[in-house]
C-alpha positions in Angstrom: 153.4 88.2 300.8 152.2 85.3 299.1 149.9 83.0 299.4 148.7 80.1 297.8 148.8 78.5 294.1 145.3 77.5 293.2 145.3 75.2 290.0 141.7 74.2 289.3 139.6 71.3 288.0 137.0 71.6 285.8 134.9 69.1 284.8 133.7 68.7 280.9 131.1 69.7 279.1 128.4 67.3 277.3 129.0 66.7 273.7 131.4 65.3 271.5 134.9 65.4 271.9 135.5 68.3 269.1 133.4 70.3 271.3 135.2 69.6 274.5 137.0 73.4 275.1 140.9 73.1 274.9 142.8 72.8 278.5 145.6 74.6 280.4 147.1 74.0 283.7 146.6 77.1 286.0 148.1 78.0 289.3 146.8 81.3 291.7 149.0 82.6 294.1 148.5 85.2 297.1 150.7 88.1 297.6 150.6 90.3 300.7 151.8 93.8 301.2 151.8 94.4 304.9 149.3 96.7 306.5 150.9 98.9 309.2 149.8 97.7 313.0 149.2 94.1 312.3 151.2 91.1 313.3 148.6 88.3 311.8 145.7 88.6 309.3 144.9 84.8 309.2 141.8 83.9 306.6 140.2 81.0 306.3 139.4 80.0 302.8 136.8 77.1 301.7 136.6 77.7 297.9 137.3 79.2 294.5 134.8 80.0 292.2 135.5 81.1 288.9 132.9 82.6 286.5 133.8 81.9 282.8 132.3 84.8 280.1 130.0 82.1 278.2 128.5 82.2 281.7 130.2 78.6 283.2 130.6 78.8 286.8 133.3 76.9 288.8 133.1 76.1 292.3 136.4 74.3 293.7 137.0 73.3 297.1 140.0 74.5 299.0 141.0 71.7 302.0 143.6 71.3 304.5 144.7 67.7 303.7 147.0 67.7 306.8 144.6 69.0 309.2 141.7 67.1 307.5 139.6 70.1 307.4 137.5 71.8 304.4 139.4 74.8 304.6 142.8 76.2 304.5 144.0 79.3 306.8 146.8 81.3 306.1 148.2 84.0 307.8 148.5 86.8 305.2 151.5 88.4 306.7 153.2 84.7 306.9 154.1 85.0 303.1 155.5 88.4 302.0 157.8 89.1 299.1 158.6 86.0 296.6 156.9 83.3 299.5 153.7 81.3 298.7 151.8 78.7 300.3 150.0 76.2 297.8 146.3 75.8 298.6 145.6 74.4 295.2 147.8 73.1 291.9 148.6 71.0 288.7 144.9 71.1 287.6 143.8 71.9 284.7 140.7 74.7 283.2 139.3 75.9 280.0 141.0 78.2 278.1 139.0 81.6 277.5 138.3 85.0 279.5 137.2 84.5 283.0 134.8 87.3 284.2 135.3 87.3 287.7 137.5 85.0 290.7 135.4 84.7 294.0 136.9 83.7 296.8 135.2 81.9 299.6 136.1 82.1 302.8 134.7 81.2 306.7 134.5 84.9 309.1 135.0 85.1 312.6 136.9 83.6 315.0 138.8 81.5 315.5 138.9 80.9 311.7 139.5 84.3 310.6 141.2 87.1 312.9 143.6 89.5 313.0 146.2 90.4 315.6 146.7 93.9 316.4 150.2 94.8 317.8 148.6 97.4 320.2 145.5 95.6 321.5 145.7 91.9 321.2 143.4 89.7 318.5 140.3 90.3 317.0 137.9 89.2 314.2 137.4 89.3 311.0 134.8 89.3 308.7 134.0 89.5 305.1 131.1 90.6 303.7 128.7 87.6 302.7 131.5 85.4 302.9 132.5 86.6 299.5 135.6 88.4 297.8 134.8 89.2 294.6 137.9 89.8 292.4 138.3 91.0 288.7 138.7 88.9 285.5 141.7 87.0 284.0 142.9 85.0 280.4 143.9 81.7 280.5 145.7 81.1 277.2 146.7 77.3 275.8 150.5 77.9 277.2 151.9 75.0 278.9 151.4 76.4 282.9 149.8 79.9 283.8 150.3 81.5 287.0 148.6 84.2 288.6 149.2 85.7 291.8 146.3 87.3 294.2 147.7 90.6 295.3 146.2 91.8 298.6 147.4 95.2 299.4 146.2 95.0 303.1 146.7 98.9 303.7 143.1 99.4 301.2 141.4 96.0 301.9 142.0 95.2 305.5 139.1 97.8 307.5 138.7 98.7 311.4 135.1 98.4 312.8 134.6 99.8 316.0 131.1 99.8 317.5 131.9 100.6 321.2 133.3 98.0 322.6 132.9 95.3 319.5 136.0 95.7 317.6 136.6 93.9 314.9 137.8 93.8 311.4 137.0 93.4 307.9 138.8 91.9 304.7 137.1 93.8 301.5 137.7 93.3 297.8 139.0 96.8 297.2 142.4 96.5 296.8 142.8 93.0 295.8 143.9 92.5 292.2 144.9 89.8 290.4 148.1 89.6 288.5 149.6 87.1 285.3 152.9 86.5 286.6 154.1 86.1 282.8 153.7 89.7 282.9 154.0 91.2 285.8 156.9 93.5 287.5 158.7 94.2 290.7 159.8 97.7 292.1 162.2 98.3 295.0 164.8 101.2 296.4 165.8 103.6 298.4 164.8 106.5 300.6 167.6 108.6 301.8 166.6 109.0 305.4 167.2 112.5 305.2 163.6 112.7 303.7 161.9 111.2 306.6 161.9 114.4 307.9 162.6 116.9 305.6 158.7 117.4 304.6 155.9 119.2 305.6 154.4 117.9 309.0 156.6 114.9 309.4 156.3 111.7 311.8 159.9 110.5 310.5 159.4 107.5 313.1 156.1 106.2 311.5 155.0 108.1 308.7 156.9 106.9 305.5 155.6 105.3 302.6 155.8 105.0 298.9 152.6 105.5 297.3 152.6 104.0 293.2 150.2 105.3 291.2 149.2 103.6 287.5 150.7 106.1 284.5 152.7 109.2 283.7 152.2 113.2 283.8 149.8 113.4 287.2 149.9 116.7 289.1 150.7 116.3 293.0 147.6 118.1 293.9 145.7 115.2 292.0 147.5 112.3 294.4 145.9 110.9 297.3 146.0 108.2 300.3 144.0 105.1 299.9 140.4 106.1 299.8 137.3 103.3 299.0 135.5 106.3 296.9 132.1 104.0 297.3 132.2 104.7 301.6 134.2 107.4 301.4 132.4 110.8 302.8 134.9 113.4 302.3 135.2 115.7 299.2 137.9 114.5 296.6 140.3 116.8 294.8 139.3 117.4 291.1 141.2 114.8 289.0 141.9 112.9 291.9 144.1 109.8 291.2 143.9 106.8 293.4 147.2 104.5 294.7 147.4 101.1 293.0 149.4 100.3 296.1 151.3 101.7 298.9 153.8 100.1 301.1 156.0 101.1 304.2 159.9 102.0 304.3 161.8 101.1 306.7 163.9 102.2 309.3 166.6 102.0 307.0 165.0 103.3 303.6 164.3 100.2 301.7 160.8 99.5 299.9 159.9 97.1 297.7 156.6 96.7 295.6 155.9 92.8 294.2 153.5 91.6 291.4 153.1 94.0 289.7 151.5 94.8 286.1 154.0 96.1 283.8 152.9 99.2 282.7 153.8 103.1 283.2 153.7 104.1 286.6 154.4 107.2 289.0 156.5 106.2 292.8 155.9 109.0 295.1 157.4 109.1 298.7 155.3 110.8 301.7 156.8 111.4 305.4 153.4 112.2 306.9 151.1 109.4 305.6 151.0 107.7 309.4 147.1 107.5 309.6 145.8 106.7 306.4 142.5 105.3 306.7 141.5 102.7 304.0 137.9 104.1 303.1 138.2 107.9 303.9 140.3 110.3 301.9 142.6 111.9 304.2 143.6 115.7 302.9 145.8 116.0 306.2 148.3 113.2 304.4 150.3 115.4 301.7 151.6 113.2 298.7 154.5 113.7 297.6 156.5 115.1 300.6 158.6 116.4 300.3 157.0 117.9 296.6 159.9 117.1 294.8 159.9 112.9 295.7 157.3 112.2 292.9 159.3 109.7 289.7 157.9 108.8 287.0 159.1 105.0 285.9 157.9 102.4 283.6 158.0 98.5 284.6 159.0 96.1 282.1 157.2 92.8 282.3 158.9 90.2 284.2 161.9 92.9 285.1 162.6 94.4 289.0 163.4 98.0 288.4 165.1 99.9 291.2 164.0 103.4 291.9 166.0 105.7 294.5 164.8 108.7 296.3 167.2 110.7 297.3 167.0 114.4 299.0 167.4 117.5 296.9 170.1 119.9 297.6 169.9 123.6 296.6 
């Protein structure tokens, strides 16, 4: 999914005008990849700071202009594939390295809340208020976009404290991507696969897991883990996901936003219950072993990648 195109405005620096920093227009987008049993993930964001690496902070309002509020919501799952919602545009920053993107955002309901399928709505938080994302370039080209990829199957948590059930919306998992360069990656499972593996759930367990670069071992794949909370011992030369996304009842996946870059796709049939923070040794990747590609993703380019079941 995608969300919103932030531009920004900066305002200028004391001096004269040969030391005013050259300009670029900017624009940020949102990108969702769906996490598995929700039906809304609706955040409310106030503000976009940006921290520049001579030390310049940024802080720019988001507002709903139609709603006259000093925040925008937006349903994460509203805006999947090549959809975006504007929450900010045609300004203009300083051209440089950016250290970090915060985002600013309001918790709780009934700003922020997510709507699970199986047991109705529920809050959710972030932590101080805050995600903290990595760095970007702006460069003196005309218009920059970037999109904010939220891959809600790592960022989007479960809290469950008896009967206070909530959730929360972390920073792990979120990346941010320079459209100039990025890539997309979609295909085909043959069905046969959904059960064809080692303890299967061929009705719910299916996913494509992508991993960043070439000539990883199977046993060094796992699920989505957050290796800061996680409390379970990780394989030796473990290799995280970048992303994971679901396939459908009729085989199709699709990966958006992307950096181009070498990558390995590998197809699972059991990975049903993969919790975000925990590494879960129970979910095998790949299953069956033989559905782990390698494949490299031009810039700007949609590659189609196919899994099909091996016959002997």
């Amino acid at each position: 999914m995608i969300l919103s195109a932030l531009a920004v405005a900066l305002t200028g620096c004391n001096g004269s005008e040969s030391d005013q920093p050259a300009m670029t227009k900017v624009s940020f987008s949102v990108s969702d990849a769906p996490v598995d049993s929700a039906s809304n993930v609706v955040v409310a964001f106030d503000a976009l700071e940006l921290v520049h690496e001579n030390g310049t902070r940024y802080y720019l309002d988001v507002v709903d202009s139609e709603q006259n509020e000093g925040y925008q919501q937006v349903d994460l799952l509203a805006f999947q594939g090549s959809d975006a919602k504007m929450i900010l545009s045609d300004q203009e920053i300083a051209v440089g390295k950016y250290k970090e993107l915060i985002m600013h955002t309001r918790s709780g309901l009934p700003l922020s809340w997510v709507s699970d399928v199986n047991s109705g709505d529920f809050e959710l938080k972030v932590p101080s208020n805050k995600l903290k994302l990595g760095g970007f370039e702006t460069s003196e080209q005309a218009v920059q976009a970037f999109t904010i990829e939220f891959d809600l199957r790592r960022a989007l948590v479960e809290r469950s404290i008896g009967s206070n059930k909530g959730y929360n919306l972390k920073p792990h998992g979120v990346t941010i991507v320079d459209n100039s360069a990025a890539a997309s990656l979609k295909g085909q499972v043959d069905v046969a696969l959904f059960s064809a593996g080692d303890s299967c759930d061929a009705n719910s367990g299916n996913f494509v897991y992508l991993y960043r670069g070439h000539g990883h071992s199977n046993d060094s794949l796992i699920d989505n883990v957050d290796v800061e909370y996680n409390e379970v011992q990780l394989p030796e030369n473990y290799v995280e996901p970048y992303a994971s996304t679901d396939v459908d009842d009729n085989g199709q996946y699709a990966f958006s936003y992307l950096p181009a870059g070498d990558y390995t796709a590998a197809f699972t049939c059991n990975a049903v219950a993969d919790d975000p923070e925990q590494y879960n040794p129970e979910i095998i990747i790949a299953n069956p072993a033989d559905q782990a590609i390698e494949v490299t993703l031009p810039a700007t380019q949609e590659v189609t990648l196919d899994f099909k079941e091996t016959v002997l």
